[in-house]
TIZAKOL-704749 format. One record per atom (N, C-alpha, C): x, y, z; atom name; residue number from 0; residue in three letters. Coordinates in nm, 4 decimals, always signed. Atoms other than C-alpha are relative to their C-alpha. Layout:
// residues N
[[X Y Z] CA NUM ALA]
...
//
This chain:
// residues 119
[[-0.0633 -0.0344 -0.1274] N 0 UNK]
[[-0.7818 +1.6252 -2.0049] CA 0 UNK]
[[+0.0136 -0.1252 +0.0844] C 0 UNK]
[[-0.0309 +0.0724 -0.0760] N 1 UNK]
[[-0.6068 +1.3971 -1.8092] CA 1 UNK]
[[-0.0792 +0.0153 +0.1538] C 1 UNK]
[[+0.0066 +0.0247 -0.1189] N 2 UNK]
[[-0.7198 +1.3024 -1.4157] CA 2 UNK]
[[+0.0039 -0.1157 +0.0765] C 2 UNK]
[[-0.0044 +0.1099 -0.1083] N 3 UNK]
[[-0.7088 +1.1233 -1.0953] CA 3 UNK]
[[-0.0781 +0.0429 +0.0644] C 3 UNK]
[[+0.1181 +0.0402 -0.1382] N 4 UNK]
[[-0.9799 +1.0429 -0.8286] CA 4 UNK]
[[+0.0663 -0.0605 +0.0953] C 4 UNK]
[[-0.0729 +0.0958 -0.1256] N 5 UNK]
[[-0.8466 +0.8962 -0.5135] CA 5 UNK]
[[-0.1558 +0.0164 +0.1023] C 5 UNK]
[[+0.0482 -0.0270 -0.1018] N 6 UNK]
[[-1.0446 +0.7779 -0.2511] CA 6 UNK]
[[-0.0176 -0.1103 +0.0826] C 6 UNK]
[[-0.0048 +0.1246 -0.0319] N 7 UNK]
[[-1.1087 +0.5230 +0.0052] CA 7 UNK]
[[+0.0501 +0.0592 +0.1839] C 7 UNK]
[[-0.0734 -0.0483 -0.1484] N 8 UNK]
[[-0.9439 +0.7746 +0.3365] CA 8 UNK]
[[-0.1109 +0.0197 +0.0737] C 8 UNK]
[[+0.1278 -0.0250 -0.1443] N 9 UNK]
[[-1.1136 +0.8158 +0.6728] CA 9 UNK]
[[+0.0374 +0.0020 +0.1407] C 9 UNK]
[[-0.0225 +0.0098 -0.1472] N 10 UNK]
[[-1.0903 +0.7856 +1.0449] CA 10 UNK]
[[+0.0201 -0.1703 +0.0400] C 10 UNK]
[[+0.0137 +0.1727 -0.0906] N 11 UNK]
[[-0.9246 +0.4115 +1.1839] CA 11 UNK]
[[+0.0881 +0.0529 +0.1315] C 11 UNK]
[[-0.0738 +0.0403 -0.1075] N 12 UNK]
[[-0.7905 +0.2935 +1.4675] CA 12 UNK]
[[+0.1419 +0.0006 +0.0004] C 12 UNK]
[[-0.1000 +0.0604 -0.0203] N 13 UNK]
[[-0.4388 +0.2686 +1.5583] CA 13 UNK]
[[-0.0046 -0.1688 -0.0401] C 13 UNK]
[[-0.0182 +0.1453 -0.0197] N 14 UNK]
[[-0.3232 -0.1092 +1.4531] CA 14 UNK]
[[-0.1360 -0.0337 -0.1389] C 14 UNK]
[[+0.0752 +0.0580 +0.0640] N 15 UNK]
[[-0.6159 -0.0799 +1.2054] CA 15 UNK]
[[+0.0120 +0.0200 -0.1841] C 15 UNK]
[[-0.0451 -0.0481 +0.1487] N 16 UNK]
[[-0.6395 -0.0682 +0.7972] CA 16 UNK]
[[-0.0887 +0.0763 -0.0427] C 16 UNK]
[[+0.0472 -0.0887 +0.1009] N 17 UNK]
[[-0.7384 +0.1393 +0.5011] CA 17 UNK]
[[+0.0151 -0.0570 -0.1075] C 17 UNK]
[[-0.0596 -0.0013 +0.1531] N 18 UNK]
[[-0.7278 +0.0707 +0.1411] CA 18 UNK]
[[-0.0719 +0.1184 -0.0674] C 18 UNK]
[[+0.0192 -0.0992 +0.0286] N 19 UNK]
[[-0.6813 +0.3524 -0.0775] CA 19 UNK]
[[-0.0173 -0.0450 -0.1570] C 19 UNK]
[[-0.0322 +0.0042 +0.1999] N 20 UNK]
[[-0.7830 +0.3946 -0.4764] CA 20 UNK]
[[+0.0148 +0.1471 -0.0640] C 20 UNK]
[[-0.0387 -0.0980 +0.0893] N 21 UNK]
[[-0.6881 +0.5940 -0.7363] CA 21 UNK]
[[-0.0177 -0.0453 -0.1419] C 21 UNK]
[[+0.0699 -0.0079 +0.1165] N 22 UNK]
[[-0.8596 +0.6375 -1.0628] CA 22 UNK]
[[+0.0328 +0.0386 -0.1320] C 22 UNK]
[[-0.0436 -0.1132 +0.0699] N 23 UNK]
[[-0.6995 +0.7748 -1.3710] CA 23 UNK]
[[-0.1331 +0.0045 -0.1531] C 23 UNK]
[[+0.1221 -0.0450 +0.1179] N 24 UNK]
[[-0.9784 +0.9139 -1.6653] CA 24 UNK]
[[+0.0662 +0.0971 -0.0956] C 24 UNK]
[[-0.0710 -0.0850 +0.1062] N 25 UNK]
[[-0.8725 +1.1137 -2.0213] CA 25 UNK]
[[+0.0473 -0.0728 -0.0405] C 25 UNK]
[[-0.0805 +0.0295 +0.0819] N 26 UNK]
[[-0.6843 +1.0851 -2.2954] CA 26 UNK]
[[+0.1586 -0.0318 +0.0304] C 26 UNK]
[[-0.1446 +0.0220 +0.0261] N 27 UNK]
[[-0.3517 +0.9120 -2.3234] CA 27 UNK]
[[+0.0706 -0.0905 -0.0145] C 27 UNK]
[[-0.0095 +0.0921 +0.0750] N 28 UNK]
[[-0.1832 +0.6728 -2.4536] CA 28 UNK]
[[+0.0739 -0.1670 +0.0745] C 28 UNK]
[[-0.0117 +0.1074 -0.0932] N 29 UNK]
[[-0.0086 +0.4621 -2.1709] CA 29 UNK]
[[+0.0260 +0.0901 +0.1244] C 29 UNK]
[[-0.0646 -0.0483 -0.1674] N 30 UNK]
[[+0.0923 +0.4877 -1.8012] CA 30 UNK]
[[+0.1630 -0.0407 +0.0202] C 30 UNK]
[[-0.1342 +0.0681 +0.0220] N 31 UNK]
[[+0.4290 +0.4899 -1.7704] CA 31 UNK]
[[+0.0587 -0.0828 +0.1958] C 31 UNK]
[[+0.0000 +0.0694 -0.1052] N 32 UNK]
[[+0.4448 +0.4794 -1.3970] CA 32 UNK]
[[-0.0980 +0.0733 +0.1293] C 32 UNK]
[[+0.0624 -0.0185 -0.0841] N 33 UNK]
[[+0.2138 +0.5213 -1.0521] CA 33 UNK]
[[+0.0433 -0.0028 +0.1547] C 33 UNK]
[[-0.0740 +0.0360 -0.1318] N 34 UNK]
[[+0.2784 +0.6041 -0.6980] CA 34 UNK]
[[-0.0823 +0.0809 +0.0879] C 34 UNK]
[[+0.0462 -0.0985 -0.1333] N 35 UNK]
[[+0.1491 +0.7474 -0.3489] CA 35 UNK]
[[+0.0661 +0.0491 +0.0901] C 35 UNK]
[[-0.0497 -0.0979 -0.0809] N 36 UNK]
[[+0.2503 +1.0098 -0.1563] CA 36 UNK]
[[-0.1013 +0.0437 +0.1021] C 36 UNK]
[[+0.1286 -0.0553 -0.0627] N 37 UNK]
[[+0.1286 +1.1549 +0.1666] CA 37 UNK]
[[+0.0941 +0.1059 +0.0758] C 37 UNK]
[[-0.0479 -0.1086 -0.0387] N 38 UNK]
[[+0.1854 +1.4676 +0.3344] CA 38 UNK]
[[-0.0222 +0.0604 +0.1488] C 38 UNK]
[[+0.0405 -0.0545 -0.0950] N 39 UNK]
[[+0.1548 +1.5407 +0.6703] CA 39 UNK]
[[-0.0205 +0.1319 +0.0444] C 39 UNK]
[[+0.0277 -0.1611 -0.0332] N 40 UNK]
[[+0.0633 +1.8775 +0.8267] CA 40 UNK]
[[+0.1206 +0.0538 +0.0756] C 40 UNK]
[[-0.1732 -0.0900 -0.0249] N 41 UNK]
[[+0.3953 +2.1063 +0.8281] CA 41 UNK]
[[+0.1092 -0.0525 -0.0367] C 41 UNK]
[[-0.1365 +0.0354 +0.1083] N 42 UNK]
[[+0.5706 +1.8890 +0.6197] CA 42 UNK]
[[-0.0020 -0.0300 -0.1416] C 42 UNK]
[[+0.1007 -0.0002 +0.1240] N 43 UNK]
[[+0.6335 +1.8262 +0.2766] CA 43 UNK]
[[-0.0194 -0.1641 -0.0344] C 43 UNK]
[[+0.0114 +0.1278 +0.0755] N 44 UNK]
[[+0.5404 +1.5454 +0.0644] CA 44 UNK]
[[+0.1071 -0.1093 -0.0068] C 44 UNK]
[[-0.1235 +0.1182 -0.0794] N 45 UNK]
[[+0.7379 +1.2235 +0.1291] CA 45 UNK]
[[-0.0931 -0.1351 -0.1193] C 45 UNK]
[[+0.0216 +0.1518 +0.0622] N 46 UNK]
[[+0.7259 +0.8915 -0.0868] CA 46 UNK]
[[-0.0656 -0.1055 +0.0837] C 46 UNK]
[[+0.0665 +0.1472 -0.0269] N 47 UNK]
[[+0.4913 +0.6078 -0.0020] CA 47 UNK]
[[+0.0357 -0.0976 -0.0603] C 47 UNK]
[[+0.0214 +0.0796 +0.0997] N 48 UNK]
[[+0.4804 +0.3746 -0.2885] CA 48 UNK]
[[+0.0208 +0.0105 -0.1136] C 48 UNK]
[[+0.0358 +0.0017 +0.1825] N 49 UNK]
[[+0.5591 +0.3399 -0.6790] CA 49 UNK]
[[-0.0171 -0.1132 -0.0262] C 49 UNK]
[[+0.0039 +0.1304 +0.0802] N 50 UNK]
[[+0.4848 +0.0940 -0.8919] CA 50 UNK]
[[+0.0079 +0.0313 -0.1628] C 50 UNK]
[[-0.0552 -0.0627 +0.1679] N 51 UNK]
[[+0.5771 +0.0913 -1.2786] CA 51 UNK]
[[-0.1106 -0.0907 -0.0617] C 51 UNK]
[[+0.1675 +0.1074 +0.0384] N 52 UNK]
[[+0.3544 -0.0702 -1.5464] CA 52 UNK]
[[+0.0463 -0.1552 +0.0128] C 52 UNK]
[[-0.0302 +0.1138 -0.0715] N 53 UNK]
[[+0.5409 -0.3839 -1.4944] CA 53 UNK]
[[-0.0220 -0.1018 +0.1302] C 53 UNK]
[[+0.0165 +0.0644 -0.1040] N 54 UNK]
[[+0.4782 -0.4183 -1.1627] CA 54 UNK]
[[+0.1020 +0.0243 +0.1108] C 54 UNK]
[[-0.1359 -0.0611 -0.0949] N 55 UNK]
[[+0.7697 -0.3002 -0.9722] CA 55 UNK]
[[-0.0473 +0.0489 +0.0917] C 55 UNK]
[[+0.0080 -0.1036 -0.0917] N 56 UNK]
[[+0.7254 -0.1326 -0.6731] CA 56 UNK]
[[+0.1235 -0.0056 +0.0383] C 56 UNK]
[[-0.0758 -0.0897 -0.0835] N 57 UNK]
[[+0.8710 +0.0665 -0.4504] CA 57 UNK]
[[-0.0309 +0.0497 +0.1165] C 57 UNK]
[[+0.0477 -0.0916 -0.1503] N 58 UNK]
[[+0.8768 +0.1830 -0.0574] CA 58 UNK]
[[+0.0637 +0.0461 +0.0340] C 58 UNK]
[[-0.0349 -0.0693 -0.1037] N 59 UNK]
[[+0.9022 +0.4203 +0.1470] CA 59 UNK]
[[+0.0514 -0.0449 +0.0922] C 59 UNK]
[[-0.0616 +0.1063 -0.0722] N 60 UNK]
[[+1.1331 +0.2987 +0.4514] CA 60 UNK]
[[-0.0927 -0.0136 +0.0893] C 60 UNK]
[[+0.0956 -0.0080 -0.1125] N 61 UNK]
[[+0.8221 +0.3968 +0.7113] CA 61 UNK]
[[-0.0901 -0.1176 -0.0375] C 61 UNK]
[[+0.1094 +0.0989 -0.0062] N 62 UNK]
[[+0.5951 +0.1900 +0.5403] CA 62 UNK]
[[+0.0218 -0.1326 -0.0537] C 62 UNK]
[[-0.0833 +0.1495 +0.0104] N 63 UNK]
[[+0.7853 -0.1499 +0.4323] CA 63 UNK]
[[-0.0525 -0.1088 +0.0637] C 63 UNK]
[[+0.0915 +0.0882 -0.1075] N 64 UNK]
[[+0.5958 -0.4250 +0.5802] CA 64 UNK]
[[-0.1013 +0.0202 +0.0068] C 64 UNK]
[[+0.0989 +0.0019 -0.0328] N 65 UNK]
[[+0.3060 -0.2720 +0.6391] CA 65 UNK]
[[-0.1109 +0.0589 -0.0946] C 65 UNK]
[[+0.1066 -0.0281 +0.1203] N 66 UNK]
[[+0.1348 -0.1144 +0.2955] CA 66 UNK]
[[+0.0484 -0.0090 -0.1068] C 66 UNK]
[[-0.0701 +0.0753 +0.1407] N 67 UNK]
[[+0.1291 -0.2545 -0.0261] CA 67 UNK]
[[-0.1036 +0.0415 -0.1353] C 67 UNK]
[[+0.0425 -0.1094 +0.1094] N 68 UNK]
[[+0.0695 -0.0608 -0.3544] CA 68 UNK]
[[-0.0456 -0.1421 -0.1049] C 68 UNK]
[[-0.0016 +0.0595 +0.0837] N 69 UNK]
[[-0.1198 -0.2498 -0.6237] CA 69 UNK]
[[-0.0439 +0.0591 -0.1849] C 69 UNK]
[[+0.0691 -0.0916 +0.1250] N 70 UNK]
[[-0.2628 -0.1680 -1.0204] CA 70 UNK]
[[-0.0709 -0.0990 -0.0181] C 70 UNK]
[[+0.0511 +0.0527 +0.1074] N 71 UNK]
[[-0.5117 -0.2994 -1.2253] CA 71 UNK]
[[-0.0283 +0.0511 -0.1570] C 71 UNK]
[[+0.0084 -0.0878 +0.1131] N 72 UNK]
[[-0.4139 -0.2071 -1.5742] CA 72 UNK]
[[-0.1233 +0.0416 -0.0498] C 72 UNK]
[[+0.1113 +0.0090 +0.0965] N 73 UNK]
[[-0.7638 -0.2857 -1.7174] CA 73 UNK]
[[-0.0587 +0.1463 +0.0976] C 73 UNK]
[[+0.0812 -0.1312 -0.0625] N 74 UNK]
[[-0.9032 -0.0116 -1.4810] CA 74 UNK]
[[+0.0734 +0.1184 +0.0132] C 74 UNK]
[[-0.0579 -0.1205 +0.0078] N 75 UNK]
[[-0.6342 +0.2201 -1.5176] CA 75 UNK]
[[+0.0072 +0.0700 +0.1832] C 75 UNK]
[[+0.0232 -0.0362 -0.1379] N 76 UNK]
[[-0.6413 +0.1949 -1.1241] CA 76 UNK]
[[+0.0960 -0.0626 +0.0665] C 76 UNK]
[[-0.0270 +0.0957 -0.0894] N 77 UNK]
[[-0.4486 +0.1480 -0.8294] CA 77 UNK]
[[-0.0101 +0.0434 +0.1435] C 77 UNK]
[[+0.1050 +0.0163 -0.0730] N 78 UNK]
[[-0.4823 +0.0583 -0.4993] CA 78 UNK]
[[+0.1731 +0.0257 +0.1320] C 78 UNK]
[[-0.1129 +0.0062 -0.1105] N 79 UNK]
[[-0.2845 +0.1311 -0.1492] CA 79 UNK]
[[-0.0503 -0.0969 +0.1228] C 79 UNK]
[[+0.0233 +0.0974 -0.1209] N 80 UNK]
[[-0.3535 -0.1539 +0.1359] CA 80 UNK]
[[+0.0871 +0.0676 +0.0677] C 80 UNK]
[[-0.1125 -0.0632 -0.1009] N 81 UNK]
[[-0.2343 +0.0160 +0.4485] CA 81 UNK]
[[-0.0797 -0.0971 +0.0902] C 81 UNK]
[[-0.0104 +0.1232 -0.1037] N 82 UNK]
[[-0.2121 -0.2525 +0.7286] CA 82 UNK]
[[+0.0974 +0.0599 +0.1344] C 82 UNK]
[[-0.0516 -0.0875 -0.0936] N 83 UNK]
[[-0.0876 -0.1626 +1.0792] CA 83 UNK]
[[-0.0088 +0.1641 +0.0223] C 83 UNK]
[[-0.0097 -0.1292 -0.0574] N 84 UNK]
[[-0.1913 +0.1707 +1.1263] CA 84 UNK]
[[+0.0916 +0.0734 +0.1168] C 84 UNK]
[[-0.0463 -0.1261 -0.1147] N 85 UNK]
[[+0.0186 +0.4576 +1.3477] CA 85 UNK]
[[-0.0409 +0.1196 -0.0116] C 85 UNK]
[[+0.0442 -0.1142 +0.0190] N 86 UNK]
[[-0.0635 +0.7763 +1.4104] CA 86 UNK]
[[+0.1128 +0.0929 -0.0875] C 86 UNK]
[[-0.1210 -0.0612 +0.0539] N 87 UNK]
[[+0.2503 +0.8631 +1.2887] CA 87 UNK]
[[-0.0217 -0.0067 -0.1675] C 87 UNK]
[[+0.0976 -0.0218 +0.1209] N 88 UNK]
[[+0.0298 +0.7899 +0.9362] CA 88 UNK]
[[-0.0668 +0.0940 -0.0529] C 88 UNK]
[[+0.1747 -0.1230 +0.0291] N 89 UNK]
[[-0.2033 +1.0328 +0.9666] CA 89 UNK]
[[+0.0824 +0.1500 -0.1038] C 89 UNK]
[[-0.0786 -0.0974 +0.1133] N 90 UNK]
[[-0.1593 +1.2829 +0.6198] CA 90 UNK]
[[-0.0952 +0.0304 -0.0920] C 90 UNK]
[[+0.0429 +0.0667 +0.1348] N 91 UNK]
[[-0.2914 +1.3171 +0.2901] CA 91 UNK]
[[+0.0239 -0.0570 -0.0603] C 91 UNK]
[[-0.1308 +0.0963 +0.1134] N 92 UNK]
[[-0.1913 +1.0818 +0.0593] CA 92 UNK]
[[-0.0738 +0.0360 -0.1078] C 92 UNK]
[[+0.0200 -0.0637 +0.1510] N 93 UNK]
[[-0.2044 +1.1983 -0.3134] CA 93 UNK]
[[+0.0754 -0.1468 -0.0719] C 93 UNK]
[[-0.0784 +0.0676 +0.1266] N 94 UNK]
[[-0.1702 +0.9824 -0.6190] CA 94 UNK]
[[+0.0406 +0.1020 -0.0893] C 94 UNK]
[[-0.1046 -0.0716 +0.1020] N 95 UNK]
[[+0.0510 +1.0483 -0.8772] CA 95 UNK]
[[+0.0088 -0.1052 -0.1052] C 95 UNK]
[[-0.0047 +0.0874 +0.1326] N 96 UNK]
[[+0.0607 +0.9047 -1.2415] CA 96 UNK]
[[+0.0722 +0.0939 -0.1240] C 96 UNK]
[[-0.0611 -0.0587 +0.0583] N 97 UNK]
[[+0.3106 +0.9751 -1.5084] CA 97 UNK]
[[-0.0534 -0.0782 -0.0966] C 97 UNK]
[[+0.1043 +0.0830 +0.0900] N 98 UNK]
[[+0.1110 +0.9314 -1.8502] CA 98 UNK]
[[+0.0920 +0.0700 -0.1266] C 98 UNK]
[[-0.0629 +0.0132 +0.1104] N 99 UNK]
[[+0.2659 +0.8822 -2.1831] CA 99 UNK]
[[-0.1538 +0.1015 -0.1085] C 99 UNK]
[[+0.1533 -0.0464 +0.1201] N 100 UNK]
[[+0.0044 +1.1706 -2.4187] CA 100 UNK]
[[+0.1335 +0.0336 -0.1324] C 100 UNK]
[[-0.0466 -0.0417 +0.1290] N 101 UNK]
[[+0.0817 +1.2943 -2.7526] CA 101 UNK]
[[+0.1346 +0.0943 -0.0298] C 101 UNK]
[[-0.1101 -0.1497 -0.0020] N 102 UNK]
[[+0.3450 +1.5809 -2.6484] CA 102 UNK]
[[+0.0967 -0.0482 +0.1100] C 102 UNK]
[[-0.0660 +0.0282 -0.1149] N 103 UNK]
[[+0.5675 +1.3570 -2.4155] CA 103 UNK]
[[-0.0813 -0.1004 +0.1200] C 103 UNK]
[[+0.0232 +0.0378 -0.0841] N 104 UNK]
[[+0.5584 +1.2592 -2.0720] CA 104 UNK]
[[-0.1342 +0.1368 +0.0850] C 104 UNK]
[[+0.0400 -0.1415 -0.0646] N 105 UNK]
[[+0.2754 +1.4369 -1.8322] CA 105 UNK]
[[-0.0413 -0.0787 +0.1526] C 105 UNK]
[[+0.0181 +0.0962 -0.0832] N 106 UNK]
[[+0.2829 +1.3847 -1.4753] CA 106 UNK]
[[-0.1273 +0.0570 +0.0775] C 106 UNK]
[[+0.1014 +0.0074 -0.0474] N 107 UNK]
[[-0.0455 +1.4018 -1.3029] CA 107 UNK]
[[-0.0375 -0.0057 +0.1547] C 107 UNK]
[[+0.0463 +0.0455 -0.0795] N 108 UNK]
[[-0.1684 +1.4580 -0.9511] CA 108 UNK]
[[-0.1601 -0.0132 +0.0453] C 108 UNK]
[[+0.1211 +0.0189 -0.0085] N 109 UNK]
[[-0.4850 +1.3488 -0.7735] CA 109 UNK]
[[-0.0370 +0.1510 +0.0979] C 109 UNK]
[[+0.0130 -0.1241 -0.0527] N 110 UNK]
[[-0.6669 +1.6223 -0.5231] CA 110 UNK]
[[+0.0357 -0.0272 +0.1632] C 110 UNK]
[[-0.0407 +0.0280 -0.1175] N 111 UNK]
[[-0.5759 +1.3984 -0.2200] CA 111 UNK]
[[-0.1430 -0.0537 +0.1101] C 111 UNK]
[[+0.1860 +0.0726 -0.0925] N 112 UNK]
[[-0.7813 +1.1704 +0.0588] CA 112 UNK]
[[+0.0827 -0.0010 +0.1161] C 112 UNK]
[[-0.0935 -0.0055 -0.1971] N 113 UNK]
[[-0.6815 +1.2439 +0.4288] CA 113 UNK]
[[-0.0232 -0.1027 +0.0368] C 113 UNK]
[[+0.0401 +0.1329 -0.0680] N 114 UNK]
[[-0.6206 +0.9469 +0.6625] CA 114 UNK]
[[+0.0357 +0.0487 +0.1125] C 114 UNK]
[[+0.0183 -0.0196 -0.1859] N 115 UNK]
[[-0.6570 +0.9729 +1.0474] CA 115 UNK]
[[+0.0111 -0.0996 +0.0715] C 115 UNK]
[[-0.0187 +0.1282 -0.1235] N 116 UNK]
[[-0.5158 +0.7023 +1.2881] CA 116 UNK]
[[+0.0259 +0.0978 +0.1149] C 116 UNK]
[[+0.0012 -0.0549 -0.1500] N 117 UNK]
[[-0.6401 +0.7776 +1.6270] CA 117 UNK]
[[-0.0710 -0.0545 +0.0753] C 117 UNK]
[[+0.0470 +0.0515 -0.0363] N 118 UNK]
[[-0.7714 +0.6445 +1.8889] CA 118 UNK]
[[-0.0750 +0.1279 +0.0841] C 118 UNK]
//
């Protein structure tokens, strides 16, 4: 059985950071690609970040400048640097990993780590 762990969310400041991880554990044979999402309360899920196994990313237009998605293949992990906090942040953010197993593609989410910018 495939999974994800995320964690790393909490209570900052306006103007202040977070870094977020995400864990993947199980069987399978590669990652094809990784990304974060976060969800605020009464809306839905909205793009943060991808990154492919290459290295590629990808942003969201909100957060451009100010958080930056990384991996470390060997750990099967990656990582969200959020820099500049707004409240206009504040969500869950869920990873997401699309994993190459035996029967295809399977895409994977985590269970989610709330973040809170407030002063």
């Amino acid at each position: 059985q495939v999974r994800l762990v995320e964690s790393g969310g909490g209570l900052v400041q306006p103007g202040g950071s977070l870094r977020l991880s995400c864990v993947a554990s199980g069987r399978f044979f590669s990652i094809n690609s990784m990304g974060w999402y976060q969800q605020a309360p009464g809306k839905e899920r909205e793009l943060v970040a991808t990154i492919t196994s290459d290295g590629r990313a990808n942003y969201g237009d909100s957060v451009k400048g100010r958080f930056t998605i990384s991996r470390d293949s060997a750990k099967n992990t990656i990582y969200l640097q959020m820099n500049s906090l707004e409240p206009e942040d504040t969500a869950v953010y869920y990873c997401s990993f699309r994993f190459v197993v035996s029967s295809g593609y399977l895409q994977v989410w985590g269970q989610g780590t709330p973040v809170t910018v407030s002063s």
